[in-house]
Structures are given as structure tokens and as C-alpha cells.
C-alpha positions, 0 to 999 in steps of 0.5 A, a space after each residue: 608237985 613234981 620234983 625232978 628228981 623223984 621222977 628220975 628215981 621213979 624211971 631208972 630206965 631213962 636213958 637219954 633226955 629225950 626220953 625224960 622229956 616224954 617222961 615229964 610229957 606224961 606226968 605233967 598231965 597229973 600234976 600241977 606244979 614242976 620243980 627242977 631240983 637237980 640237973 640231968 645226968 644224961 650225955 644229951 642233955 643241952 645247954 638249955 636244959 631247964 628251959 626245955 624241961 619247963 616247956 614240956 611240963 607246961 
């Protein structure tokens, strides 16, 4: 399972939400399930945040 929150500790280097949705992109290739545990601390991070965080793991 992939929390969010460890993908984001795991990528300090995330700078932008863009770049974690690639980041989710990538991993979602060698997981089976997606856990949003915590919201993006990123200044672009839309209002429909999780719906586009879901979107790209599946």
C-alpha cells in the first residue's frame, strides 16, 4: 500500500504538486492500493486535490 504521506518523505525534493502527481504516476506502477493520509503542503495544490491524487494512482 502506498500512503501519501510516506511517498512524500520518501521525495523531499517534491517541490510542486505537479511533480507529486508524477511522483504518485511512477509508484502506482508497483502498488496495489493508494491512501491519502495527509493533504499536500504545496502552493499549487488545487481544490480538487484528492480527486486528481486518485486519478493518477489509477
Amino acid at each position: 500500500m502506498l500512503y501519501l504521506s510516506e511517498l512524500m518523505m520518501q521525495n523531499p525534493d517534491l517541490e510542486t504538486f505537479e511533480e507529486l502527481v508524477q511522483a504518485i504516476k511512477v509508484r502506482s506502477k508497483r502498488e496495489m492500493f493508494f491512501r491519502i493520509d495527509v493533504k499536500p503542503p504545496f502552493a499549487d495544490t488545487p481544490d480538487n486535490w484528492e480527486d486528481r491524487l486518485e486519478a493518477a494512482f489509477t
